[in-house]
N, C-alpha and C positions, 0 to 999 in steps of 0.2 A: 199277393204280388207275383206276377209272372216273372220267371227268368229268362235273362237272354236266349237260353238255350229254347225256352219256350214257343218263345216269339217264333226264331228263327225255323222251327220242327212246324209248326203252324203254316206260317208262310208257303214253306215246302210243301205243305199237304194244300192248301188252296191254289197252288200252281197247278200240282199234279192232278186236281179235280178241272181247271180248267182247261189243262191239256187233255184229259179224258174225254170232255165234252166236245173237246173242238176235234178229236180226232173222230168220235162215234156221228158227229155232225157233216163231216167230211163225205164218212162212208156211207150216210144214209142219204147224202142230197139236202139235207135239211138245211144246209150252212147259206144256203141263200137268203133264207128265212130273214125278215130285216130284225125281228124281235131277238131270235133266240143267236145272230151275229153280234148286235148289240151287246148284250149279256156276255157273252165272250170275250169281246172288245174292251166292257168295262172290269171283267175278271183278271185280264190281262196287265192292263192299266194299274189295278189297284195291287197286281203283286209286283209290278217297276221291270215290267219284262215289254219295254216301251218296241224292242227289234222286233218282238212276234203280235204286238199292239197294232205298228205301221203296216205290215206283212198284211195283216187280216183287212186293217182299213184301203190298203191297195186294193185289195184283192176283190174286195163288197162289191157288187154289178150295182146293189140299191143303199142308197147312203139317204136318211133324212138328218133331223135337226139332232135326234139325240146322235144318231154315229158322231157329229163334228164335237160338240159339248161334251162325249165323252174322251174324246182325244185334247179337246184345249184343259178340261178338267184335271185329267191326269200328268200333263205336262206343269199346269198350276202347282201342282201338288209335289211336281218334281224338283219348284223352285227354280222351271225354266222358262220365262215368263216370253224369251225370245220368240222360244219356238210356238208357245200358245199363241202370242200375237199375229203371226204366220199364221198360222189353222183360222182365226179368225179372217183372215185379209183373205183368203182363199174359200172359206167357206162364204164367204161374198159375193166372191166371182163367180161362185158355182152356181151362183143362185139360191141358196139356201135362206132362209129369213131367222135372223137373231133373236133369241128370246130373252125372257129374263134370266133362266140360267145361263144361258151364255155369258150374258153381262156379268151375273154373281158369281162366274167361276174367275174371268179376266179380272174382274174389281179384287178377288178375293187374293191376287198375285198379284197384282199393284200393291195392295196394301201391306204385303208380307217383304215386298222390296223395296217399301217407300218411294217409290214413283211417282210421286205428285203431280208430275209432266203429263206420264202418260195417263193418270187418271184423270185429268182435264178433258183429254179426246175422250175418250170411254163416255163419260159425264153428258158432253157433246151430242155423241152419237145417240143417248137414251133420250136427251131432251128431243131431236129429230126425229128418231124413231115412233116416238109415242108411246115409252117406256116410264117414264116419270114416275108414274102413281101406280107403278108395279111395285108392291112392295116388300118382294125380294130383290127387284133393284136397288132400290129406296135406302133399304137395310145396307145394301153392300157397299153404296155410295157413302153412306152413311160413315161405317167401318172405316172404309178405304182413307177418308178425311180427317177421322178421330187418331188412325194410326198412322198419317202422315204429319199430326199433332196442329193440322188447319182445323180448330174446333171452331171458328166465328163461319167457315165454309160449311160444315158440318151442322153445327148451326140452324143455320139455312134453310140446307135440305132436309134437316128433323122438323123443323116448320112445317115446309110445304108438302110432307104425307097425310094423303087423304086418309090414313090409317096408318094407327101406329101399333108395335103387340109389341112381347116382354125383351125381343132382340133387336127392335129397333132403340129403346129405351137402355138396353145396359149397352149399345155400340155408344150413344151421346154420353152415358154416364163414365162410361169408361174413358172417353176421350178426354172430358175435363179431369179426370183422376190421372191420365197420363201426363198432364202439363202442371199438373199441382195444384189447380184452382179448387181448394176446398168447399168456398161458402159456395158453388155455382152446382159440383157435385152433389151436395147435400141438397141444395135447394131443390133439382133434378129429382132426387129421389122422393123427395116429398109429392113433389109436382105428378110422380108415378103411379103413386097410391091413390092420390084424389082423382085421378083417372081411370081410376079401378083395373090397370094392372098391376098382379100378384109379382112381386120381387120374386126372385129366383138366388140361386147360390153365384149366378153373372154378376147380379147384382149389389149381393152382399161383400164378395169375397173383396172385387176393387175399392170398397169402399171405407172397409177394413183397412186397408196400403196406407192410409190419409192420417188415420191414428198413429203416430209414429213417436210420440211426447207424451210428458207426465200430464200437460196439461188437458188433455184429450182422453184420460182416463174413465170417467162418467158417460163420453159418449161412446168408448167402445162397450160400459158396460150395456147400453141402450143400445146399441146394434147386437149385441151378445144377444139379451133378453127380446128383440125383437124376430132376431133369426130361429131362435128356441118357438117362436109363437107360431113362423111358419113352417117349422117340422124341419128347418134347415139347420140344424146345429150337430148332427150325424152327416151331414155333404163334408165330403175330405176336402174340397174347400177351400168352403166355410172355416169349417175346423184348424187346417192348416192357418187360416189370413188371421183368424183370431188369437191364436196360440202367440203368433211374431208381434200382431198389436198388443196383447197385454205387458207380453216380455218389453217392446218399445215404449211402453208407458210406464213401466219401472214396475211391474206387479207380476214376477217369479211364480207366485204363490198363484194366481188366477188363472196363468198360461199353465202348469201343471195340472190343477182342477178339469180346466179343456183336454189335456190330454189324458189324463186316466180318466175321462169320459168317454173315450176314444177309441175301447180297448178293441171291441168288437171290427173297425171300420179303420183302424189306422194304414195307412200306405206309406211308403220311405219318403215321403216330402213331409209325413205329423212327426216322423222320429227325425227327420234334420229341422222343422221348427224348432221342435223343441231339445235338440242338443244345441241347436245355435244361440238358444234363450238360454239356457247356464250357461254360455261361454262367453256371451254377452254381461252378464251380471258376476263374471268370475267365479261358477261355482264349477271348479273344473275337475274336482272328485265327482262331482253327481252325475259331469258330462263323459268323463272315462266310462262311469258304471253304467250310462247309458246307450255308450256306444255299445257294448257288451252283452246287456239286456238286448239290445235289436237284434244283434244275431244268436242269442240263443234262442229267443222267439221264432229264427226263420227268415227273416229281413237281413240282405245281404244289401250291405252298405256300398254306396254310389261313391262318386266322384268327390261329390259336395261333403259328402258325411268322414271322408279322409280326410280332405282338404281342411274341414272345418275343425277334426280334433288332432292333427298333427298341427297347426296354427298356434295351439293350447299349449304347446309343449316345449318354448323357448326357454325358460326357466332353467337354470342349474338342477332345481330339486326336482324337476319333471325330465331331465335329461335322458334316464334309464328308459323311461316311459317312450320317449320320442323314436329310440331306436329300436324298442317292442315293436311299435308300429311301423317302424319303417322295415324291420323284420317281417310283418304279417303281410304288405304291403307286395314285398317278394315273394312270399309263400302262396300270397293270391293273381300273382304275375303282372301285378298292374305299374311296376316301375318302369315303363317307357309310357306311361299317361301324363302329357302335357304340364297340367294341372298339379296334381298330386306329386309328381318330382319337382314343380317346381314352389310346392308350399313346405317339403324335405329340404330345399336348398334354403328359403327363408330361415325353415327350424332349425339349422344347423348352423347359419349367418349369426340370428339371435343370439344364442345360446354363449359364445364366446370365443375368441380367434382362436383356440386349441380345435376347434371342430369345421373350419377353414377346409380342410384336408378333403372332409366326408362333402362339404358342401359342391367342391370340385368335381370329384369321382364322380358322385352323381351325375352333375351336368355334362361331362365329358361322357358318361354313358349313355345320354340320352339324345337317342337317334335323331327326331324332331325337336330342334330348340325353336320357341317361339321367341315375340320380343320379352316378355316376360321372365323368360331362361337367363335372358341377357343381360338383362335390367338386377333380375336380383345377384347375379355373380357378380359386375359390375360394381355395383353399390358396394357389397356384401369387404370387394379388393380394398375400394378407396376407404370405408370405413374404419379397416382392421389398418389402414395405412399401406398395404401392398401396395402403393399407385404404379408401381412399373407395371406389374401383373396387371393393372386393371386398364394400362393403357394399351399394352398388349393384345387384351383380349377385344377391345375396342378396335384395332387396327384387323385384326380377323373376325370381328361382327361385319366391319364395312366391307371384308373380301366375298363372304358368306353374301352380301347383299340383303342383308337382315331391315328391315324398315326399324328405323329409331325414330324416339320421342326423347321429351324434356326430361322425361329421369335416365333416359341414357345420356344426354348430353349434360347434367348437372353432374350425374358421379363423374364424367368423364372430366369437364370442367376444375370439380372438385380437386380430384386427382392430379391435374396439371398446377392448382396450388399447392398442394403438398411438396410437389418437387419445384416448385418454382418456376415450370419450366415455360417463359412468356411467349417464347416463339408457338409452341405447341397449341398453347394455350388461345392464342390469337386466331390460329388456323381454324380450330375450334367455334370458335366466337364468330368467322366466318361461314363454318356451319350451318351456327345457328342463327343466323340472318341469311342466308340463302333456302332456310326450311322455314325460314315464319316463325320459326321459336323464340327470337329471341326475347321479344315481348312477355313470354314463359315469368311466371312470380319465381320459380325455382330454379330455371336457366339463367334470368336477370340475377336474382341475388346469388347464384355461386362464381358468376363474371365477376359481380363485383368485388368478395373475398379473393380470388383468383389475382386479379391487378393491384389488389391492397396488398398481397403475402408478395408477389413480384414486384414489389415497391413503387407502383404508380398509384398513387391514391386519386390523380389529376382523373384517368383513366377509370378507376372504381367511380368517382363521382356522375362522371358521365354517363356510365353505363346506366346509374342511378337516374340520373333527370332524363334518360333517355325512355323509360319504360312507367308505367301507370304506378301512381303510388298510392292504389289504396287497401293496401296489403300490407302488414306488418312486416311478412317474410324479408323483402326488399329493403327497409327500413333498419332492420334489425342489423342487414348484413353491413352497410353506409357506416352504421354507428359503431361495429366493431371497427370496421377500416382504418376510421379514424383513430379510435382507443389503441389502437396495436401501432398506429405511425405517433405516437404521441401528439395529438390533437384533440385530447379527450373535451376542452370546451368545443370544439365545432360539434363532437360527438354531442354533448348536452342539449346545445342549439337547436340540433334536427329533432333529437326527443322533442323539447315544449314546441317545435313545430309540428311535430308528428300529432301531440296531444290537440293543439291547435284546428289543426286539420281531421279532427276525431275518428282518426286510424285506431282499429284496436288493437291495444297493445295485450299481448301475451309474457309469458313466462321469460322466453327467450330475449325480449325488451328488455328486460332490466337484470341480465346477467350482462345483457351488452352496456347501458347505463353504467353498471357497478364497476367493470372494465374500464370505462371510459372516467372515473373518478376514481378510479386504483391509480391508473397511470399520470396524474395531475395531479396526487394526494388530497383529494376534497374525501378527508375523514368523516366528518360531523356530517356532511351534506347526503353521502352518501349510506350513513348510519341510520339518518332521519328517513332514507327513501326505502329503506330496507323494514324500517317498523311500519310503513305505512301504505307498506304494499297491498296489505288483505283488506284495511279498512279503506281506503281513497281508489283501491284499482280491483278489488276483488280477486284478488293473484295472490296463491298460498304460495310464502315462500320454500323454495324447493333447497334441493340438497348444493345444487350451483351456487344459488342467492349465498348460503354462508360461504360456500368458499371463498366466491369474491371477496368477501366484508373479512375474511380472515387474512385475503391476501392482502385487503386496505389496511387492518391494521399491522401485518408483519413490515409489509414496506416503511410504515410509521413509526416502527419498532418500539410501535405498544404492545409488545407480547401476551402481558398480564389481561390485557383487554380480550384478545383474539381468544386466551384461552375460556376465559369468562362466555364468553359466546358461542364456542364449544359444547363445553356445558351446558349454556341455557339451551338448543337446539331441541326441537320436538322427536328429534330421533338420533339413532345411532349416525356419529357420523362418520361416512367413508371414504374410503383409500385416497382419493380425491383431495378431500379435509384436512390431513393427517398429514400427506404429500407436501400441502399449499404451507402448513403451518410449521413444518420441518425445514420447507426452503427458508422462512422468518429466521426460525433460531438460528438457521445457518450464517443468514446476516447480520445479526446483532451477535453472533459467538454465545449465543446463551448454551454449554456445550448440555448442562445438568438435563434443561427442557427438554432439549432435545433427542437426549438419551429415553426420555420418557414419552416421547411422542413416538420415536424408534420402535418403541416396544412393542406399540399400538400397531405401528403397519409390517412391522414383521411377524405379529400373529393375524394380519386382516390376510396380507401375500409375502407368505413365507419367499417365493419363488420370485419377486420382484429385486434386480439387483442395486437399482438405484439406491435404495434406500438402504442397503449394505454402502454402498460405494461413495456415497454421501457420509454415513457416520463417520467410516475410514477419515477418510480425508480431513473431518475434525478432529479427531485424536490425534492425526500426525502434526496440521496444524501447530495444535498446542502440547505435542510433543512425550504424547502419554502413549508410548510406543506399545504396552503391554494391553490398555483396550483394541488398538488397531489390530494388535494379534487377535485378539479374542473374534473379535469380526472377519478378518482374513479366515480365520481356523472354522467359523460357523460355515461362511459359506462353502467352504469346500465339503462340511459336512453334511450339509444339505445339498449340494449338488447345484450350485448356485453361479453360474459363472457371467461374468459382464458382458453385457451384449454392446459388441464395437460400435459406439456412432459413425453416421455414415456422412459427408458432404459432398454435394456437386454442383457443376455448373455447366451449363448452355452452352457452347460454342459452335455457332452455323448450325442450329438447328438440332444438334446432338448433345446428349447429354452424358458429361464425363463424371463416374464418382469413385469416391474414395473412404478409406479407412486408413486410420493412426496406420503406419508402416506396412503403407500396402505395396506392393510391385504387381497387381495382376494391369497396371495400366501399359501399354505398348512404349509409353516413352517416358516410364516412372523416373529412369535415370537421367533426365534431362530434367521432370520435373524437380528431382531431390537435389539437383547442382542448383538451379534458383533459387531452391528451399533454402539449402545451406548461404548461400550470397547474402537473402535476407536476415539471416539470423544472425549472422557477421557482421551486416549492417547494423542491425538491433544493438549488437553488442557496444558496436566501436564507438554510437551516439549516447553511450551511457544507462543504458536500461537495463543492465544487468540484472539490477537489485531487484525489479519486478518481475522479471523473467519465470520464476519461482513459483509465485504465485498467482500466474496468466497462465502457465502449463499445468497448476495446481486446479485453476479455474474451468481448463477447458476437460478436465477429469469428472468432473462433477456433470457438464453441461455435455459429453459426450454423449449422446443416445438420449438426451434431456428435449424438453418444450417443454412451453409457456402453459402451465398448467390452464389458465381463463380459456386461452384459445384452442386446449385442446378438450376441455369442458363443451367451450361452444359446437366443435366439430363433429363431436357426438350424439351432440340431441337431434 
């Protein structure tokens, strides 16, 4: 494997060979010479020194076909298809006559810019010309068609060559390999052989891309053993396309075999197949150890090969590991790379709102944000519930003039549920009907939670029959709407409609059902949907699925059931679980239970205050002041302190909020003379007696949600 540094020293040395020549050509009169100008011109060309390119082609007194083909060529290749078109239109005027290279360098830059416009004229021109059954036209035209994904035009023209050899045949195979058409590709290559051209590693390797399923296993083994037949199983590849089909086919074991076959021949696209194949199959010891093997071997890891084992690293128990890398990452100077800070910004999102902090810094250091910088800080805000932050940062994306998509406009969306905020929200929504998004499966369905949390469900619905439904996403969002405004039968409805309309349902389907039968107590119905999740819908129930049916039964105040189902559960259950079943005992006063479920989430999150603040308030309750100390006295020993709920509201556009005895508001003292009015109101109508236990109430529910809903807002 060459290094940058290689290249770059390379480059230099073929500059300074062509400047040698063109200066000793200079001195000797030679430079008139049309052969040994050429040669110069394409020296030039080919080291991207296009000013001293033009210079020489000015300057030529004799110009034939190759001077102009070696100027449109090198421009091709610069990806500036402008100016090649230019060189052609003028090499016209001049009189010069088109050949096939000409065509095959113009066709060869239409195809790399997908111009399908311009390649029509080109097309044109060779049918006029009497270029047709040139078949380096032929080929290029060919190319040009397959990689503007027109295969029925392409098609066509692989018909009508008087001749066909091994690059016109992988231009056609490769084209129905880019559009997905399996049985057409395979047929193709069959059709190749019986025409007695030999496959090539062109051949093999796109058609390898096609294998991507368990069920396709057999036939990558038979391209395996047919590439081995024609000496193609050492082409890197080959090697490489093989290594990702077998990993795609579920066979770990067969893509390793390929690669410690490999030892002699490997390049950093066989050590990113195959770190990418354990990270795929989760084997993300073998992929650390793998990344590690490539650079003691000598192989210094690309772009992809960070990108792809910092990805691996979201995990708590992998956390150490992620900042190894994000260490070595500095040590190798590559943290202003696009890409790789912004797969550190992902692992650090992942991982948990404690590492919020690093996710930032990052992005604030990094000079070039693209939209992807934007999109994962974005998300990363509304997630952890920062939504001020994330709509902040949102209002300085659009200053920046940053191009946004539907995942910047769903967190964005998102976010304006969280806070409520519906004027924001709307402006938003006008957005994304001024960029075409709206239509979006992921913009639609977070409109529609947006207007459900801002209590217009009228408005969620519309959003809903306004946008295609045959997406689950969208579906799923309707049927919480419902469940959270207490309408869980209309939620039901849209289910056996959804089922009706053979939408497929996912996991997220039936946390929203179970919601929608929590909040309308259908105990039994919702019990029965919950065993028969795996066998009628092939949906393993998840760790969501019991919370709900735990929250069905607390609101039921079947305890004894909830707990029983606990228990049965195929895994431990979490903070979540314990949370949903804690708020039950709280409402039936079971205080015994709930000291016992207590236990459970104060060893799952010691550092969670709710669930200090929660026990409290049942011992005072019931008057057993000496527990309450005991909880008061832990958490100061643990360093535990309650974090103040916050509320607010909208007014003309702006959002005012607040905490229990706040004054950082400009007209707090105006606010708290109202406060007081009403509470003297409260008084003088006789509500004394509840009074107690509304303030006792909102103790509990300060810095509190709706566990189901914030279940849903996670996945």
């Amino acid at each position: 494997m060459r290094s940058l540094r290689s290249v770059v020293e390379s480059s230099a040395n073929a500059l300074f060979k062509v400047m040698i020549t063109h200066s000793r050509a200079v001195k000797s009169g030679t430079v008139t010479d049309i052969y040994l100008a050429n040669n110069i011109l394409n020296g030039y060309s080919r080291t991207q020194q296009f000013c001293l390119a033009h210079k020489l082609f000015d300057e030529m007194l004799n110009r034939d076909t190759v001077s102009w083909n070696t100027m449109i060529a090198g421009y091709v290749n610069r990806r500036n298809l402008e100016i090649a078109w230019e060189f052609l239109r003028s090499m016209r005027r001049s009189g010069f006559e088109l050949d096939g290279y000409t065509f095959g360098s113009l066709l060869k830059g239409i195809a790399s810019s997908r111009q399908c416009d311009v390649g029509l004229k080109v097309h044109s021109m060779i049918i006029k010309m009497g270029y047709a059954p040139n078949i380096y036209c032929g080929s290029a035209l060919l190319d040009m068609y397959a990689k503007c994904e027109r295969v029925e035009e392409a098609y066509v023209v692989f018909e009508h060559m008087p001749e066909r050899n091994s690059v016109s045949w992988n231009a056609i195979i490769a084209g129905y390999v880019q559009v997905g058409d399996r049985g057409t590709a395979f047929w193709l290559f069959d059709c190749m052989e019986q025409d007695g051209v030999k496959p090539d590693d062109g051949t093999i390797a796109p058609l390898l891309t096609l294998l991507d399923d368990a069920e396709f296993y057999k036939s990558t083994m038979q391209i395996h053993g047919k590439s081995s037949k024609l000496g193609l199983e050492f082409s890197n590849t080959v090697c490489n396309a093989t290594i990702t089909s077998y990993s795609e086919c579920g066979s770990i074991a067969d893509a390793k075999k390929v690669f410690d076959s490999s030892f002699d021949t490997r390049d950093i696209v066989t050590w990113n197949s195959m770190l990418a194949a354990y990270l795929v199959h989760r084997k993300e010891e073998l992929a650390y150890n793998l990344f590690k093997d490539m650079q003691r071997l000598g192989f210094e890891p690309d772009i992809y090969s960070y990108t792809s084992v910092v990805s691996a690293c979201f995990e708590e128990a992998r956390k150490n590991l992620g900042q190894s890398l994000h260490g070595l990452i500095i040590k190798r100077g590559l943290e202003q790379s696009g890409p790789i800070s912004n797969a550190l910004i992902a692992m650090y999102l992942k991982s948990n709102n404690k590492s919020m902090e690093e996710a930032i810094n990052i992005f604030e250091c990094l000079e070039f944000k693209d939209r992807v910088s934007w999109n994962s800080i974005l998300t990363g805000l509304s997630q952890f519930g920062l939504s001020e932050d994330a709509l902040k940062f949102f209002l300085h994306m659009r200053y920046m003039v940053v191009e946004f998509d539907h995942y910047t406009l769903s967190a964005v969306i998102r976010s304006c549920s969280d806070l409520a905020t519906l004027q924001l929200g709307q402006q938003v929504h006008v957005l994304a009907l001024k960029s075409g998004l709206e239509s979006n499966e992921f913009v639609a369905s977070s409109l529609i939670f947006m207007y459900a949390k801002c209590g217009i469900i009228e408005d969620s619905r519309k959003s809903f029959e306004e946008n295609p439904k045959d997406s689950s996403i969208t579906w799923n969002s309707i049927i919480f709407g419902y469940a959270q405004h207490g309408q869980g039968y209309v939620g039901l409805d849209l289910f056996f409609e959804m089922k009706k309309r053979k939408v497929k349902l996912d996991h997220i389907t039936f946390v929203a059902v179970l919601t929608a039968c929590s909040h309308i107590g259908l105990v039994e119905q919702a019990c029965e949907l919950l065993k028969c999740m795996e066998s009628d819908y092939g949906i393993t129930p998840r760790m969501e699925h019991y919370a709900c049916a735990v929250d069905i039964y607390g609101r039921a105040g079947r305890l004894n059931e909830a707990k029983t189902l606990i228990g049965a559960m195929p895994f431990e259950p979490d903070a979540v679980v314990w949370k949903t079943f804690l708020g039950a005992c709280r409402a039936c006063g079971n205080i015994e239970l709930a000291s016992e479920v207590a236990s459970h989430l104060l060893d799952i999150e010691p550092e969670e205050h709710c669930t200090y603040v929660l026990l409290s308030d049942m011992y005072g309750h019931l008057k057993r002041w000496d527990e309450k100390a005991s909880i008061k006295r832990l958490m100061r020993e643990r360093g535990v302190k309650k974090v103040p709920g916050w509320s607010w509201i909208e007014i003309k556009n702006e959002v005012h909020a607040f905490k229990a005895e706040d004054r950082s508001h400009p007209y707090w003292e105006t606010i708290y003379f109202v406060l007081g009015g009403l509470m003297n109101e409260i008084k003088r109508i006789d509500f004394v007696a509840n009074v107690d236990v509304f303030i006792c109430d909102l103790e509990i529910l300060d810095g509190h949600c709706d566990l189901n809903a914030e279940a849903f807002s996670s996945l």
